[in-house]
mmJSON file of the N, C-alpha and C atoms, coordinates in Angstrom:
{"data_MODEL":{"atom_site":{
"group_PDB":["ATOM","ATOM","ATOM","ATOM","ATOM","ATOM","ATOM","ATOM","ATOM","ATOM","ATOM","ATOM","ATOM","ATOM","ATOM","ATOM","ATOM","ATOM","ATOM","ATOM","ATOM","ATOM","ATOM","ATOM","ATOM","ATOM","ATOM","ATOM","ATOM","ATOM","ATOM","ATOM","ATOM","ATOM","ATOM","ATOM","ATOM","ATOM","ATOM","ATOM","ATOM","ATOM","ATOM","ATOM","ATOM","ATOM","ATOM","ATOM","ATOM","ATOM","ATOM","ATOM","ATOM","ATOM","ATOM","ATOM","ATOM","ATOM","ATOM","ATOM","ATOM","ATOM","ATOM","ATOM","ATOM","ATOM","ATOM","ATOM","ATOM","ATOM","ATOM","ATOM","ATOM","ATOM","ATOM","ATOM","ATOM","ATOM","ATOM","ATOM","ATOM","ATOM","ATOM","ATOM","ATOM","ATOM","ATOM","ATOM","ATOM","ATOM","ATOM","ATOM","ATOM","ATOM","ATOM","ATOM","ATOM","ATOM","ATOM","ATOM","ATOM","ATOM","ATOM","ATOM","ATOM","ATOM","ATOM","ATOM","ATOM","ATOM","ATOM","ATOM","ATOM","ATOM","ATOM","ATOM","ATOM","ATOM","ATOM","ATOM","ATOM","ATOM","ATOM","ATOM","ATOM","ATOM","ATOM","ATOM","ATOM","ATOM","ATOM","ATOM","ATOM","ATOM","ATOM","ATOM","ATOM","ATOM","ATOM","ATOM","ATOM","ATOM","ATOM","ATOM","ATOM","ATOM","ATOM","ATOM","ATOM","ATOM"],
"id":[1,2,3,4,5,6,7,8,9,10,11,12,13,14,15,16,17,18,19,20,21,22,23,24,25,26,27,28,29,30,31,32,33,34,35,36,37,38,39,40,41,42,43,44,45,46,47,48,49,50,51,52,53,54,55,56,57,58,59,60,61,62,63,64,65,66,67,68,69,70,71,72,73,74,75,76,77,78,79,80,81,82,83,84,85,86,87,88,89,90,91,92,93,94,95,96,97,98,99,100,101,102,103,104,105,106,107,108,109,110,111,112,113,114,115,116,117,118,119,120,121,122,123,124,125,126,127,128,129,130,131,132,133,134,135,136,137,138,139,140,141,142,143,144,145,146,147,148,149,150],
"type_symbol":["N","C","C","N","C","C","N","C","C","N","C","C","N","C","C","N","C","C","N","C","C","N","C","C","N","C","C","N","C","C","N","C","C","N","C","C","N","C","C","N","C","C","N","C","C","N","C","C","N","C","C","N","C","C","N","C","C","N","C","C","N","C","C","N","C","C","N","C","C","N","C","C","N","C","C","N","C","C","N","C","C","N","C","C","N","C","C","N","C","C","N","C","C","N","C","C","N","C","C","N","C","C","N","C","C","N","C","C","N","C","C","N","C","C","N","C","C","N","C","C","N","C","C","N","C","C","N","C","C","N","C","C","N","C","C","N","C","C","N","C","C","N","C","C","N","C","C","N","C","C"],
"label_atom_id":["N","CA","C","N","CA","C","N","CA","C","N","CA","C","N","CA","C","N","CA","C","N","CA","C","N","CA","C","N","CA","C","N","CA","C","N","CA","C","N","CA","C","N","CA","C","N","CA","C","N","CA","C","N","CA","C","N","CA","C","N","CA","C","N","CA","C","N","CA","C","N","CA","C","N","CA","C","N","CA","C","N","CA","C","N","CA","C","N","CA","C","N","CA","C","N","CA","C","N","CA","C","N","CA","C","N","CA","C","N","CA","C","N","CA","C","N","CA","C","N","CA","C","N","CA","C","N","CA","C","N","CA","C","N","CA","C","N","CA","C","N","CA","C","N","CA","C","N","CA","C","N","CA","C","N","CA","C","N","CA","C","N","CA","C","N","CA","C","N","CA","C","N","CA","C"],
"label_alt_id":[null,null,null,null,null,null,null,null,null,null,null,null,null,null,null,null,null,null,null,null,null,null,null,null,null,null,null,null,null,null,null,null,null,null,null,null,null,null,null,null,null,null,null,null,null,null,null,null,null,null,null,null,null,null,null,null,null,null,null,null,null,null,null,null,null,null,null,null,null,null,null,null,null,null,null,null,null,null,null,null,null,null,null,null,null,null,null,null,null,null,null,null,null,null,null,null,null,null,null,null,null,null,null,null,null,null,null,null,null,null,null,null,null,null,null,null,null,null,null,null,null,null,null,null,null,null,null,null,null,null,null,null,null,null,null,null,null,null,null,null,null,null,null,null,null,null,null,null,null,null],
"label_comp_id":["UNK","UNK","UNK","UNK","UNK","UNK","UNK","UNK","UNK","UNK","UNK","UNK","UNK","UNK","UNK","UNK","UNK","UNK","UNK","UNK","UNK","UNK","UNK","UNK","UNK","UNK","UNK","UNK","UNK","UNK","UNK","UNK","UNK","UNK","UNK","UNK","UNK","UNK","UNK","UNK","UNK","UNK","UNK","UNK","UNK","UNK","UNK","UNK","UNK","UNK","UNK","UNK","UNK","UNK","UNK","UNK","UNK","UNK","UNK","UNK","UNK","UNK","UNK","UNK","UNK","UNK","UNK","UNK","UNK","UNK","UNK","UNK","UNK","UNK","UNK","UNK","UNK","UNK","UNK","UNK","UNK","UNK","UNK","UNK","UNK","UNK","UNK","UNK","UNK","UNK","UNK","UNK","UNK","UNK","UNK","UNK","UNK","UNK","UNK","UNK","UNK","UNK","UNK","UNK","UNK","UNK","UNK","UNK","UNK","UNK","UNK","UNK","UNK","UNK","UNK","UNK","UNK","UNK","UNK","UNK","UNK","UNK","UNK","UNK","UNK","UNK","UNK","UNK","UNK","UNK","UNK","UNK","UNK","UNK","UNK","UNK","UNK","UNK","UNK","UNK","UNK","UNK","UNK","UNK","UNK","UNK","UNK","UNK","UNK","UNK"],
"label_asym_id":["A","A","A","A","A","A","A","A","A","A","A","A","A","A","A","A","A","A","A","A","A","A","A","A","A","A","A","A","A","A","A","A","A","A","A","A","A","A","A","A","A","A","A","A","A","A","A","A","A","A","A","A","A","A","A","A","A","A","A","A","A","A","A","A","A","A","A","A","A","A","A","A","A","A","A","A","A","A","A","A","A","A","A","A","A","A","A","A","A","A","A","A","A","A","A","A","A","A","A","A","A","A","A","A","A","A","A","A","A","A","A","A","A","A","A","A","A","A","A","A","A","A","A","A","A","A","A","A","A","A","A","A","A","A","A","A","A","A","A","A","A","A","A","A","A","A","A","A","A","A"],
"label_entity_id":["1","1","1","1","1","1","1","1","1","1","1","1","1","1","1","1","1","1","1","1","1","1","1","1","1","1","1","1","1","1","1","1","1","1","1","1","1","1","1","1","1","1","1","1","1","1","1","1","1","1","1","1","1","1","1","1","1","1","1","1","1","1","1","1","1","1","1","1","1","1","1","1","1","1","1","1","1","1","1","1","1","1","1","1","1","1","1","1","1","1","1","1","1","1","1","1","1","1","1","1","1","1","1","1","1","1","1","1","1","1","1","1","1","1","1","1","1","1","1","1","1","1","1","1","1","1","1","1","1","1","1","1","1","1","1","1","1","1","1","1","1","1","1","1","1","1","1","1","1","1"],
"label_seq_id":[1,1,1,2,2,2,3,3,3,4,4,4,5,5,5,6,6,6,7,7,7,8,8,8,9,9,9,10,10,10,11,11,11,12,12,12,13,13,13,14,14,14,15,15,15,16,16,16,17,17,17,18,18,18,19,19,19,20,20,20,21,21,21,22,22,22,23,23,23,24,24,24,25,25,25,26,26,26,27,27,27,28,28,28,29,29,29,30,30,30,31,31,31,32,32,32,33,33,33,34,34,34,35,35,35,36,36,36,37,37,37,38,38,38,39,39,39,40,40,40,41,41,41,42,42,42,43,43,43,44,44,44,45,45,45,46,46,46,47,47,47,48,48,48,49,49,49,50,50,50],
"pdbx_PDB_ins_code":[null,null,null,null,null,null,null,null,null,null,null,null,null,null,null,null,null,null,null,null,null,null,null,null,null,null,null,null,null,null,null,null,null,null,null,null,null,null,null,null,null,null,null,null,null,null,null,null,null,null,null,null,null,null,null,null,null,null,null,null,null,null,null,null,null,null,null,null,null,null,null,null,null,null,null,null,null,null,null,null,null,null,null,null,null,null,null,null,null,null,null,null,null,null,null,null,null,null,null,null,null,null,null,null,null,null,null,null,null,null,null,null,null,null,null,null,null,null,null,null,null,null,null,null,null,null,null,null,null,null,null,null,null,null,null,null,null,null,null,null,null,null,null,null,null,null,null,null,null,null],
"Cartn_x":[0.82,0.0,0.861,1.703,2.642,3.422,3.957,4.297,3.145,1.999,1.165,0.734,0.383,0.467,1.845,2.335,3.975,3.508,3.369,3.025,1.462,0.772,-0.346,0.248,1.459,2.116,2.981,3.663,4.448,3.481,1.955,1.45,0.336,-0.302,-0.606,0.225,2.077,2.71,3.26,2.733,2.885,2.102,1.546,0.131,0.816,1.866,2.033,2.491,3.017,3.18,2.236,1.043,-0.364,-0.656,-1.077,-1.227,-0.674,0.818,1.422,0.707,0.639,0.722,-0.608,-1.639,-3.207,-3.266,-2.756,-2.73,-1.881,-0.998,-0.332,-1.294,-2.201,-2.752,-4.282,-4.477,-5.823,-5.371,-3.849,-3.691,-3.469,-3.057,-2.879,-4.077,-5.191,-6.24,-7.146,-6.425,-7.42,-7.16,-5.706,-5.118,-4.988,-5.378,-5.269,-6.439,-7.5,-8.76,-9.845,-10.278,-11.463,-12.693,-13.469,-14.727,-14.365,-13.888,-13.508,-12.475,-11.319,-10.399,-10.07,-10.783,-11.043,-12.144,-13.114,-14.434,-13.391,-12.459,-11.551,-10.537,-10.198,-9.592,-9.656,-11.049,-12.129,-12.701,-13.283,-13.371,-12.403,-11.42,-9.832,-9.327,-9.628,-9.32,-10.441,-11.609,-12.976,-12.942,-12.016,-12.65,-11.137,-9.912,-9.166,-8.996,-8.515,-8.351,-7.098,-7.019,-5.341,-5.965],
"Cartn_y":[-1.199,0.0,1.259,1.251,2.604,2.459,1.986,2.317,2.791,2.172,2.61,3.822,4.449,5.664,6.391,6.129,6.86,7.279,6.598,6.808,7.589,7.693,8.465,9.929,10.264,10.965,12.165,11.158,11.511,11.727,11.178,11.736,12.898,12.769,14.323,15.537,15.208,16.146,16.462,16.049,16.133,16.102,17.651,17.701,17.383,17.761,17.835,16.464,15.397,14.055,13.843,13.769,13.408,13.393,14.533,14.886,14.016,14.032,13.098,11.231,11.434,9.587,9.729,10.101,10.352,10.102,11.742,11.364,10.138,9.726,8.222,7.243,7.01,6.091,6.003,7.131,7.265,6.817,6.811,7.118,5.01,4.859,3.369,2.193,2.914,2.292,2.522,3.56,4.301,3.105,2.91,2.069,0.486,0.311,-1.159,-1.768,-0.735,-1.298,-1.41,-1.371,-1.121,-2.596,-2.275,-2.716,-4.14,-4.32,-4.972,-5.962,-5.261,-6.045,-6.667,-6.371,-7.121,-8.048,-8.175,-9.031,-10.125,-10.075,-11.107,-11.367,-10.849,-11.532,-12.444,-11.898,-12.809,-14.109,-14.197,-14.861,-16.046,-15.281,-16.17,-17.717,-16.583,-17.116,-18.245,-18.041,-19.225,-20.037,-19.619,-21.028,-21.702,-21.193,-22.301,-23.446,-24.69,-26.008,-26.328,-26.123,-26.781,-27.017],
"Cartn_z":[0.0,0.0,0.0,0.71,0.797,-0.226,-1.633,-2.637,-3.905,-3.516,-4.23,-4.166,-2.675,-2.303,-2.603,-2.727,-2.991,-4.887,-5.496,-6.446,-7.253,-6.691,-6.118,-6.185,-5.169,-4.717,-6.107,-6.51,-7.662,-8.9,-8.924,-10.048,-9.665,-8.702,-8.242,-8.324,-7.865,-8.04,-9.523,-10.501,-11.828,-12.798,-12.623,-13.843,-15.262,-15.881,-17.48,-17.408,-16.669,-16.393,-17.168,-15.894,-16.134,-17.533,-18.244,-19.048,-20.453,-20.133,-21.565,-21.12,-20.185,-19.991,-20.359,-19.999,-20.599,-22.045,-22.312,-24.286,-24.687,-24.052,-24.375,-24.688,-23.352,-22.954,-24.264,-24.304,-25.13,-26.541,-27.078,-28.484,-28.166,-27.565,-27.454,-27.376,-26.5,-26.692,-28.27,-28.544,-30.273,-31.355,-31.389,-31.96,-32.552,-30.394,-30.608,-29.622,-29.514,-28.849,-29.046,-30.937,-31.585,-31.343,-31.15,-30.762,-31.451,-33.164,-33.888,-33.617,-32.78,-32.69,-31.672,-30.916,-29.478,-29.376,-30.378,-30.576,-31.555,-32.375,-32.88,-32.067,-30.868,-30.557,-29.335,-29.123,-27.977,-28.669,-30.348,-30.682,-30.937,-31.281,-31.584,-30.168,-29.077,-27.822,-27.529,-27.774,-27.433,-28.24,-29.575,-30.166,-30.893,-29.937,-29.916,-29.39,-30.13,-29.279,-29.413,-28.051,-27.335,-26.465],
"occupancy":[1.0,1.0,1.0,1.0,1.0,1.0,1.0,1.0,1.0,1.0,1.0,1.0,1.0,1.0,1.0,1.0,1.0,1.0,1.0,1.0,1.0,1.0,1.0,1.0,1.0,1.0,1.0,1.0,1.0,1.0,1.0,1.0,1.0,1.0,1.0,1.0,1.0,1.0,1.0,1.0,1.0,1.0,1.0,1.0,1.0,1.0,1.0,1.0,1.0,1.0,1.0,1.0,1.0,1.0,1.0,1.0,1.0,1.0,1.0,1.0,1.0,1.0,1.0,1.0,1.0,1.0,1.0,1.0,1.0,1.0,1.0,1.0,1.0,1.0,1.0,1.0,1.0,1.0,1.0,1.0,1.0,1.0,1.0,1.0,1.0,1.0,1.0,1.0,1.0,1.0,1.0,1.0,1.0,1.0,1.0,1.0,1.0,1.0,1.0,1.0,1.0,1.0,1.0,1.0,1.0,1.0,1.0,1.0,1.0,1.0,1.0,1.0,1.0,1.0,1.0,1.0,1.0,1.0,1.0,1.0,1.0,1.0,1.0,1.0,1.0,1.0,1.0,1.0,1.0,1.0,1.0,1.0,1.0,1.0,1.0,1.0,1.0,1.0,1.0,1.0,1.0,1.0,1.0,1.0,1.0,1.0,1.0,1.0,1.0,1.0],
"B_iso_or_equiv":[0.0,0.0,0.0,0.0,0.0,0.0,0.0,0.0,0.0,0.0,0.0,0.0,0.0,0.0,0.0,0.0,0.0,0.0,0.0,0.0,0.0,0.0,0.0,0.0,0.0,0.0,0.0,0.0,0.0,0.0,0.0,0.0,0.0,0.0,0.0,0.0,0.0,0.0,0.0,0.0,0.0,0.0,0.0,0.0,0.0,0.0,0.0,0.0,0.0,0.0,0.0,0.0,0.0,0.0,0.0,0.0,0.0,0.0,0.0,0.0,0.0,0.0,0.0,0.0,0.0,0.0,0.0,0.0,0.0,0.0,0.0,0.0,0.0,0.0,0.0,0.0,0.0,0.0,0.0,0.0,0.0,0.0,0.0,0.0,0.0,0.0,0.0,0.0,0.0,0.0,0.0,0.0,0.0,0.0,0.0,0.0,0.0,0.0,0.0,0.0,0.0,0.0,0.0,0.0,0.0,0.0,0.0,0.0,0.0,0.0,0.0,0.0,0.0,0.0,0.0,0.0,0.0,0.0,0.0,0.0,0.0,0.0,0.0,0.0,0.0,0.0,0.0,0.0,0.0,0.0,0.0,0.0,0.0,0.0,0.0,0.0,0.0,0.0,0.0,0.0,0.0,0.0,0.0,0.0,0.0,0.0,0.0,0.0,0.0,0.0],
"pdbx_formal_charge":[null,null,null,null,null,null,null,null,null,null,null,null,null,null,null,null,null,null,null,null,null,null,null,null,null,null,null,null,null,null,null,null,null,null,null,null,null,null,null,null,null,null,null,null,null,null,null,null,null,null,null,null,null,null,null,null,null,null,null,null,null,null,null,null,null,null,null,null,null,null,null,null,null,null,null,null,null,null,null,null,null,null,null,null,null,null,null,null,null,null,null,null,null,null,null,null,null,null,null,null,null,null,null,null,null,null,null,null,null,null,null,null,null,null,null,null,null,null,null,null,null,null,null,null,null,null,null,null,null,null,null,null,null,null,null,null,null,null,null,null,null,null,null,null,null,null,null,null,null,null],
"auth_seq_id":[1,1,1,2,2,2,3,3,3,4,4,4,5,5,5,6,6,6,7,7,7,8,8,8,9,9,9,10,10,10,11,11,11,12,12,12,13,13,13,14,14,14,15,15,15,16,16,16,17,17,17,18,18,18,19,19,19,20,20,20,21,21,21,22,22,22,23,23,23,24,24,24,25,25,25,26,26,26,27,27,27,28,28,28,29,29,29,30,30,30,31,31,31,32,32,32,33,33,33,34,34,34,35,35,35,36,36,36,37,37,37,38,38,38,39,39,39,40,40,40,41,41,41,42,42,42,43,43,43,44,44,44,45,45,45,46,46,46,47,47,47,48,48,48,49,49,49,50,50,50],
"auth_comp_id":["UNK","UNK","UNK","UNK","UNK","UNK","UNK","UNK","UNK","UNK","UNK","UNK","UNK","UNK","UNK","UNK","UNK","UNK","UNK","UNK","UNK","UNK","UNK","UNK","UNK","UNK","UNK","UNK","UNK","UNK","UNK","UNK","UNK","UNK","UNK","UNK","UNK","UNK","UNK","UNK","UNK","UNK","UNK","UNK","UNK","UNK","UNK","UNK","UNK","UNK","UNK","UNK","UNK","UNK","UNK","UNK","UNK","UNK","UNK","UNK","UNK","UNK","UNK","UNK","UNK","UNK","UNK","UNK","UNK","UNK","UNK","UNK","UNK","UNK","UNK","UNK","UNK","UNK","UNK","UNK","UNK","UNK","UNK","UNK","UNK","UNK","UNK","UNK","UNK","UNK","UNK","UNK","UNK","UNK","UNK","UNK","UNK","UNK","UNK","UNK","UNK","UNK","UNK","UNK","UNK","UNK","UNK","UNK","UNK","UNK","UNK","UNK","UNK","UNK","UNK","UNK","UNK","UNK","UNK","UNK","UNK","UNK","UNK","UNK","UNK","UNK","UNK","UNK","UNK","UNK","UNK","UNK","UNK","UNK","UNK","UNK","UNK","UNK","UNK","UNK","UNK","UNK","UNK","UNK","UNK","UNK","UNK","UNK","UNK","UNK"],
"auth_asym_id":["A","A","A","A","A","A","A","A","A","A","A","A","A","A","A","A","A","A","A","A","A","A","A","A","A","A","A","A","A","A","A","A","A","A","A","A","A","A","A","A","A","A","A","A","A","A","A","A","A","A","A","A","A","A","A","A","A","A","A","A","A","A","A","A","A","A","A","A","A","A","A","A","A","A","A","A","A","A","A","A","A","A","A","A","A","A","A","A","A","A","A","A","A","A","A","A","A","A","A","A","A","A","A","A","A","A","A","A","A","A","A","A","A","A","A","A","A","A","A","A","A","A","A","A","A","A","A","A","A","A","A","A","A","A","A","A","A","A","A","A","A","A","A","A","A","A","A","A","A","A"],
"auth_atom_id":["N","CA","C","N","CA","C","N","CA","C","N","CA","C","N","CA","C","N","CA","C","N","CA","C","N","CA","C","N","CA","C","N","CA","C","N","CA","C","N","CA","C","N","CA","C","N","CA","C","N","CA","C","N","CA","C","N","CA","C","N","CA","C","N","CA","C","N","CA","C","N","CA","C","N","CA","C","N","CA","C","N","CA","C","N","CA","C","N","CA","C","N","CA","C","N","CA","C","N","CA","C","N","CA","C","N","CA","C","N","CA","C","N","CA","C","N","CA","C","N","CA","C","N","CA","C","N","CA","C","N","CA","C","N","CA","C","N","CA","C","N","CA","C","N","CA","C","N","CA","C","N","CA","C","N","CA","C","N","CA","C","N","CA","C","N","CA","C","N","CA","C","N","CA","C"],
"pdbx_PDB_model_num":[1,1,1,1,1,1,1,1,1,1,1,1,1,1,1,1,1,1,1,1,1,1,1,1,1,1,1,1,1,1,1,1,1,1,1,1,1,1,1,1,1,1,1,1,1,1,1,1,1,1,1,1,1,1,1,1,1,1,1,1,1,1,1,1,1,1,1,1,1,1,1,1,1,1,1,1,1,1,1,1,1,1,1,1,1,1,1,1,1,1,1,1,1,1,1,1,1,1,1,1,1,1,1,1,1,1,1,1,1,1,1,1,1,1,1,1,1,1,1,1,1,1,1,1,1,1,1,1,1,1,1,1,1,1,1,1,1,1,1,1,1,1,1,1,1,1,1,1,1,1]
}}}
């Protein structure tokens, strides 16, 4: 718990941080999280046999 809070810590104290890891985070899900490509790769996963 107290590293998690430690880190808590360090991103409260860093709005333009914040900020880049946000637009990071959004351009990464834009990319590679379309409704499409996650319904293939849910499908992919259910209907392998191993």
């Amino acid at each position: 718990f107290a590293s998690f809070a430690a880190g808590l810590d360090v991103l409260l104290g860093a709005p333009h941080r914040n900020q880049s890891m946000g637009q990071s985070g959004r351009a990464y899900v834009l990319a590679n999280c379309q409704w499409s490509d996650v319904a293939q790769r849910a499908a992919s996963a259910l209907l392998r046999d191993d």
